[in-house]
C-alpha positions as CSV (number, residue, x, y, z in Angstrom):
1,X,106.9,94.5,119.4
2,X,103.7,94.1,121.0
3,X,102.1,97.0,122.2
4,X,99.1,98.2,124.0
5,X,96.9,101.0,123.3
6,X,94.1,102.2,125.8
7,X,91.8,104.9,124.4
8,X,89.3,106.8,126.7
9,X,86.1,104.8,127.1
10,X,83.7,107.1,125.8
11,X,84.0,107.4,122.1
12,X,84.9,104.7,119.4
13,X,87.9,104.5,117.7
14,X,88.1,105.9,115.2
15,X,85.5,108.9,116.3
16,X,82.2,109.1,113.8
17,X,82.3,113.0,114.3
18,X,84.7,115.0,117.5
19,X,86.6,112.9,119.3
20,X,90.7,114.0,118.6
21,X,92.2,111.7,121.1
22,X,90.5,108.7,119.6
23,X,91.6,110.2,116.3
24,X,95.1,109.6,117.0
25,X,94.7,106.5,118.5
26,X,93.3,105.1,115.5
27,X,96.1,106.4,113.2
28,X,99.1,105.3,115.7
29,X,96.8,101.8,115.5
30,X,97.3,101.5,111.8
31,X,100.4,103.0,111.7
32,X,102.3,100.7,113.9
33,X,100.8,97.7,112.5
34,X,101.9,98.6,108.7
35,X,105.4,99.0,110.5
36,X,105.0,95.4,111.3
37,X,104.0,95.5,115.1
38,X,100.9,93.9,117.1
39,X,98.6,96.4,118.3
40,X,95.7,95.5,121.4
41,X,93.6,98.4,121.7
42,X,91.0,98.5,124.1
43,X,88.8,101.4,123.2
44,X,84.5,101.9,123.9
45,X,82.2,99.4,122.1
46,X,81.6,100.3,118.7
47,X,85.4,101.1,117.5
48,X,86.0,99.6,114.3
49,X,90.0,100.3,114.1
50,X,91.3,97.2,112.2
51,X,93.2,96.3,115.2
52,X,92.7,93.3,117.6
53,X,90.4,94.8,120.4
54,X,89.8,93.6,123.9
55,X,85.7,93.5,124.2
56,X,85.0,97.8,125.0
57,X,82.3,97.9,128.3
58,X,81.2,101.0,127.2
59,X,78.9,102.4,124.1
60,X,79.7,105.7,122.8
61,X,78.0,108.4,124.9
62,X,79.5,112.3,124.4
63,X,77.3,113.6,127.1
64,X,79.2,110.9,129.9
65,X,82.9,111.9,128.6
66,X,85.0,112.6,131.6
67,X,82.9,110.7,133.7
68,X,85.2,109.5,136.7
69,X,83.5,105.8,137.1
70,X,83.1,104.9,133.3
71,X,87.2,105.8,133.4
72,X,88.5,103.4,136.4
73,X,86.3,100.4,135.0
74,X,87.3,100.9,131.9
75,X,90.9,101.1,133.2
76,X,90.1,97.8,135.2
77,X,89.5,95.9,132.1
78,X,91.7,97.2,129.7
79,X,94.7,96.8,132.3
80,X,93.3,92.9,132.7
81,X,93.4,92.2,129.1
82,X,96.7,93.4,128.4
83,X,99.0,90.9,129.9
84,X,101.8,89.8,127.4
85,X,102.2,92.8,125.7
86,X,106.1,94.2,125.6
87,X,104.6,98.1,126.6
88,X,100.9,99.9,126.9
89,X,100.5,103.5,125.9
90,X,98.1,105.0,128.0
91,X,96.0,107.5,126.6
92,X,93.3,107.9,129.4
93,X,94.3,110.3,132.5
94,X,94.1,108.2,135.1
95,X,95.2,104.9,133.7
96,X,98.7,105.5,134.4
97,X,98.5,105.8,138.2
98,X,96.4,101.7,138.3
99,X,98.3,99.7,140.4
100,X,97.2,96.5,139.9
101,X,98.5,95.7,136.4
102,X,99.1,92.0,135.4
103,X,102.2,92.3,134.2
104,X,104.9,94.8,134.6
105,X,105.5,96.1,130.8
106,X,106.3,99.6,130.7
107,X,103.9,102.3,130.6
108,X,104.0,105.5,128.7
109,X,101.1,107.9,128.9
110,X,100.5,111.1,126.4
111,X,99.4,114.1,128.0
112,X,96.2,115.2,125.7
113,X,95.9,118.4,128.4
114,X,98.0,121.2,130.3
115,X,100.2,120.0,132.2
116,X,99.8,122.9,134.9
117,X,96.8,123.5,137.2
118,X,94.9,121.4,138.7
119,X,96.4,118.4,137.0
120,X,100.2,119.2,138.3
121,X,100.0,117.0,140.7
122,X,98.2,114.3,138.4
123,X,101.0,114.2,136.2
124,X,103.9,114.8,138.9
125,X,102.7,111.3,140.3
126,X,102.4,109.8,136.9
127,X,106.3,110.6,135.8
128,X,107.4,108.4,139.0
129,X,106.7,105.2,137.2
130,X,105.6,105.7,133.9
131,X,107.0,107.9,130.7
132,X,105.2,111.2,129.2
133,X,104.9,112.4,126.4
134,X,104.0,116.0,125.5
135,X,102.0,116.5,122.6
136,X,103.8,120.1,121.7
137,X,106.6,121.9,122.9
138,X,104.7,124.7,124.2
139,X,102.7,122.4,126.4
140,X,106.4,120.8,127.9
141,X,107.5,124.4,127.9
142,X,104.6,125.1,130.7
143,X,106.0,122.0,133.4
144,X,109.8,122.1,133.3
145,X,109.4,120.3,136.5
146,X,108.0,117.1,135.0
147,X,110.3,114.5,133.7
148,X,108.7,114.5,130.1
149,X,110.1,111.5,128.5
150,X,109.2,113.1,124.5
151,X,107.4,115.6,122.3
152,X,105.5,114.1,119.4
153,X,103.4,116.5,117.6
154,X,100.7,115.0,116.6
155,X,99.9,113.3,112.8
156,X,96.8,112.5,110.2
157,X,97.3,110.7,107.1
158,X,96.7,113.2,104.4
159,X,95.7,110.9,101.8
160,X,92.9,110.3,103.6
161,X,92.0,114.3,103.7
162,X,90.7,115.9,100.2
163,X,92.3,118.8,98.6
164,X,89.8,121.7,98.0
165,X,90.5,124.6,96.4
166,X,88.9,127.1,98.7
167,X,86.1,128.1,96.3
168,X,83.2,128.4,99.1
169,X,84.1,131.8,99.3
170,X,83.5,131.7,103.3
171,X,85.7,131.4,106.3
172,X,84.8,128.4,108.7
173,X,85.2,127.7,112.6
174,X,85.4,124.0,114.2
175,X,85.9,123.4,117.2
176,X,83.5,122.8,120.8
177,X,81.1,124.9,121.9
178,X,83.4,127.1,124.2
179,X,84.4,130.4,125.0
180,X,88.3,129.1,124.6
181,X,87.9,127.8,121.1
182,X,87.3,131.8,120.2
183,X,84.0,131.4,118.2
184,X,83.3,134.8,119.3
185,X,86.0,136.5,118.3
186,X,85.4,134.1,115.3
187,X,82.2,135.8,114.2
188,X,83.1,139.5,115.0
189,X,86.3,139.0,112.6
190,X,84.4,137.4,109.8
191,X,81.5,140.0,110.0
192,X,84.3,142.8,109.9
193,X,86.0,141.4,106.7
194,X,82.5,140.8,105.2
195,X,83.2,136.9,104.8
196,X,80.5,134.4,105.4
197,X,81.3,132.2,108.2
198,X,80.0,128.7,108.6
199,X,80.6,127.0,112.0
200,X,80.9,123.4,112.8
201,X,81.0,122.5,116.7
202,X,80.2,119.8,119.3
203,X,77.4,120.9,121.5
204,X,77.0,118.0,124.0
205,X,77.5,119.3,127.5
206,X,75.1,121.8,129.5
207,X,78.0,124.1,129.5
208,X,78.3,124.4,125.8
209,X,74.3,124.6,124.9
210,X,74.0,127.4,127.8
211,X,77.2,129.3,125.6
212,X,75.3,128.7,122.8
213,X,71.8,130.2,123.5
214,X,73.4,133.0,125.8
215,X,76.4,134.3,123.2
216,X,76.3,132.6,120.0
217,X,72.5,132.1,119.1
218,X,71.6,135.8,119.0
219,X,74.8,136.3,116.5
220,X,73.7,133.9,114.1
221,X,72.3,135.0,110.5
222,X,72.8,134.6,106.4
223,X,76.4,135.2,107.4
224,X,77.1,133.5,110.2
225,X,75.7,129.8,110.0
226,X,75.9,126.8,112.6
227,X,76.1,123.5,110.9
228,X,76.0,121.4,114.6
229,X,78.6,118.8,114.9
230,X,80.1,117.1,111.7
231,X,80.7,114.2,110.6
232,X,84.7,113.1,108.9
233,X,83.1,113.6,105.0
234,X,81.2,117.2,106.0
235,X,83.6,118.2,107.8
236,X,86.8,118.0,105.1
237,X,84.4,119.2,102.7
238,X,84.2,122.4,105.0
239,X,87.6,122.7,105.1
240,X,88.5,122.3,101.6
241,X,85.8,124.8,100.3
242,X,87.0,127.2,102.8
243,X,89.1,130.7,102.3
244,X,90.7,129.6,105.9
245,X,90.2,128.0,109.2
246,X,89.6,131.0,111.6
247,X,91.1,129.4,115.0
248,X,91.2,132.6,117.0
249,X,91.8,130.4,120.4
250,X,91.8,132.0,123.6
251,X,94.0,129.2,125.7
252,X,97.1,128.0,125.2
253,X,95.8,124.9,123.8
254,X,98.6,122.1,123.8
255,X,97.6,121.0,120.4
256,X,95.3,121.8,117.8
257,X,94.3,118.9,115.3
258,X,91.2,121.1,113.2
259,X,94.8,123.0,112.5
260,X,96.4,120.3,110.8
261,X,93.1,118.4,109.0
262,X,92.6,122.5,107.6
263,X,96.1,122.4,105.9
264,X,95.5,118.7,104.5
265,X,92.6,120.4,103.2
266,X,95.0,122.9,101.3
267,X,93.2,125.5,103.4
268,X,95.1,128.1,105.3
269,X,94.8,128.9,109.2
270,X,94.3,132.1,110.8
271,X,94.5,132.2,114.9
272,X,96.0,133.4,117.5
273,X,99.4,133.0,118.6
274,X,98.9,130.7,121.7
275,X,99.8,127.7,122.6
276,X,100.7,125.5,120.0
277,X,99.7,127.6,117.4
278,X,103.3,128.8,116.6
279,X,104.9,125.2,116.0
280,X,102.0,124.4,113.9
281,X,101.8,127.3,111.4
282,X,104.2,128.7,109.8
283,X,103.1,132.2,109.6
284,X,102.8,134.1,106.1
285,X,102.9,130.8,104.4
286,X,100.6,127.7,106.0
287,X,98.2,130.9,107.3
288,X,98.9,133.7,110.0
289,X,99.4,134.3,113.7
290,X,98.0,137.3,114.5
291,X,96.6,138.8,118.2
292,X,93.2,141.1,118.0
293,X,90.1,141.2,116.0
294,X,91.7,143.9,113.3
295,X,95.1,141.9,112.8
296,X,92.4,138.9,112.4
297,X,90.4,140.9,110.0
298,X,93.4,141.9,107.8
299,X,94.4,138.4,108.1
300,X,91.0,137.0,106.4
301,X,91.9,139.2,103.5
302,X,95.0,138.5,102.9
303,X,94.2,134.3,103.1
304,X,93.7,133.9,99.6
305,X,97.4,135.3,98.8
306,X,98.7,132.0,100.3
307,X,99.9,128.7,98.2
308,X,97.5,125.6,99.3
309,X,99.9,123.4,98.2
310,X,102.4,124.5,100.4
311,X,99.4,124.0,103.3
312,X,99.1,120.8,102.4
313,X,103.0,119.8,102.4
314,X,103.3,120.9,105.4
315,X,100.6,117.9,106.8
316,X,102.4,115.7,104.4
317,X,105.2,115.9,105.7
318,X,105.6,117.8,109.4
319,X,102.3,116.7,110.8
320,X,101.9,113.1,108.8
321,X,100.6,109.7,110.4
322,X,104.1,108.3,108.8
323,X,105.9,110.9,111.0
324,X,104.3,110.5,114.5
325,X,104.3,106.8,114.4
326,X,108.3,106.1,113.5
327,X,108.4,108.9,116.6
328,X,106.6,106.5,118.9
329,X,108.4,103.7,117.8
330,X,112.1,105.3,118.5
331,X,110.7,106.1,122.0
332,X,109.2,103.0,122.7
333,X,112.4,101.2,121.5
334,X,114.1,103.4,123.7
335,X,112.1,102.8,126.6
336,X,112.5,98.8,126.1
337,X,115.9,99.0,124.9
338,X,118.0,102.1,126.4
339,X,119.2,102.6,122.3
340,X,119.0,106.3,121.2
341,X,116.5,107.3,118.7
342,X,117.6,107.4,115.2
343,X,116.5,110.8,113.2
344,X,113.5,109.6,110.2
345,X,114.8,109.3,107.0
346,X,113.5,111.7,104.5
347,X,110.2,111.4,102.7
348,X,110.5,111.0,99.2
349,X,107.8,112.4,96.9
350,X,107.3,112.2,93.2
């Protein structure tokens, strides 16, 4: 097959530091061209996924991201390049609904938000001609009036991720700079258990520096440290010195990928049960779901009971790159074909 990839416009592929959508796209990138497949991405200047790339219009600039007209013209041109490719998967918002495509391959489009609110509608129009996929079943769960064509959790390569062995001695919290994300809660759990907490986060927006100075600047301390944002190498050494992730989230977030890079890590998460949370760990074993600052606090405690290797199985294996790409490719082969998935045959490890 040849297949098209369209990232957002506003962060290379793969990201330098945040940037989970482009994460993925990177990884379904390399995966499907091991498989044996073409891949055309079109992604924002700067990507430097191993791919052939249409030419990206955009540099990398966090503070535009979800910036309507740097979207559409982006769209424009990455919908123009694409001719002569067998299906595109759309992971920008608005992509999907462009009528003015140059051929008429098949589109499929992954939902990287809820699928409820204000977007309802978005999505309602984008299932008329074009498949979705949901990125958890929780999320799908939410819409059962959208024609949702798949769930595909989403997958890293774990070989990629190093294996710590939670000697920091510290809890840590990544994420944005958002009330949702929980790093209040955060804070206030690791102070109760007496655990160090180090904090890496994206502050880009006005929104998240005004959070920041009103709510989480006067917290800070010896035991409660902002790092900013990370890059890949700080950030997995974060992780793999940590007791756990704390991921107290106060959404139901459809996925959460700091989830799965913590258990490549070998480190355990601790959040709340919302969302995706609950298909992603497996309570008492990969970390624990667990509502209210005290339940979180007994939690922290109890982290270093748990088997890291066990953590990091579970990336190998449920939430691996290997996984989520033969996943795409039995729904794309679907789409083109009208043949049934076949189930993926079992990993073998030495």
């Amino acid at each position: 097959m040849r297949i098209g990839l369209i990232a957002p416009p506003w962060i290379p592929v793969p990201p330098p530091a945040y940037g989970g959508i482009e994460a993925i796209v990177d990884s379904l990138a390399r995966g499907l061209t091991a498989a044996g497949h073409e891949v055309l991405l079109a992604a924002a200047a700067g990507s430097t996924c191993p791919v052939p790339q249409l030419p990206g219009d955009f540099v990398a600039d966090l503070a535009r991201v979800g910036t309507g007209s740097d979207e559409l013209r982006h769209i424009v041109s990455a919908y123009e390049g694409m001719d002569g490719v067998d299906l595109v998967h759309d992971h920008t918002l608005a992509g999907p609904l462009y009528r003015h495509r140059p051929n008429q391959a098949p589109i499929m489009t992954t939902a990287h938000g809820p699928l409820t609110g204000e977007l309802g509608r978005v999505y309602q129009a984008i299932t008329a001609d074009a498949s979705l996929i949901a990125i958890s079943h929780h999320q799908a769960s939410a819409a059962p009036e959208l024609r949702i064509s798949g769930v595909i959790h989403h997958g890293i390569d774990a070989a990629e991720v190093p294996v710590g062995s939670g000697g920091g001695g510290y809890a840590c919290f990544l994420g944005r700079m958002n009330p949702d994300k929980g790093l209040l809660q955060a804070i206030e759990a690791a102070r109760l258990a007496e655990m160090p907490l180090r904090i890496g986060a994206k502050m880009t927006s006005r929104d998240e520096h005004e959070y920041f100075r009103a709510v989480i600047a006067p917290l800070l301390g010896p035991d409660v440290e902002y790092l900013g944002e990370l890059n890949t190498q700080d950030k997995y050494a974060l992780l793999g010195d940590a007791v756990a992730l704390l991921n107290p989230i106060q959404w139901p977030e459809p996925f959460g990928m700091v989830m799965i890079e913590a258990l490549a890590a070998g480190t355990p998460v601790i959040a709340t049960p919302q969302g995706s949370a609950p298909e992603i760990i497996d309570d008492g074993a990969t970390g624990f779901l667990r509502s209210g600052i005290h339940e979180l606090v007994l939690a922290l405690h109890d982290a270093g009971t748990l088997d890291r290797r066990i953590c990091r199985h579970a990336t190998e294996t449920r939430f691996s790159a290997e996984r989520m790409t033969f996943e795409h490719l039995q729904l794309y082969k679907e789409t083109l074909t009208g043949a049934p998935r076949t189930a993926m045959p079992a990993i073998r490890r030495s």
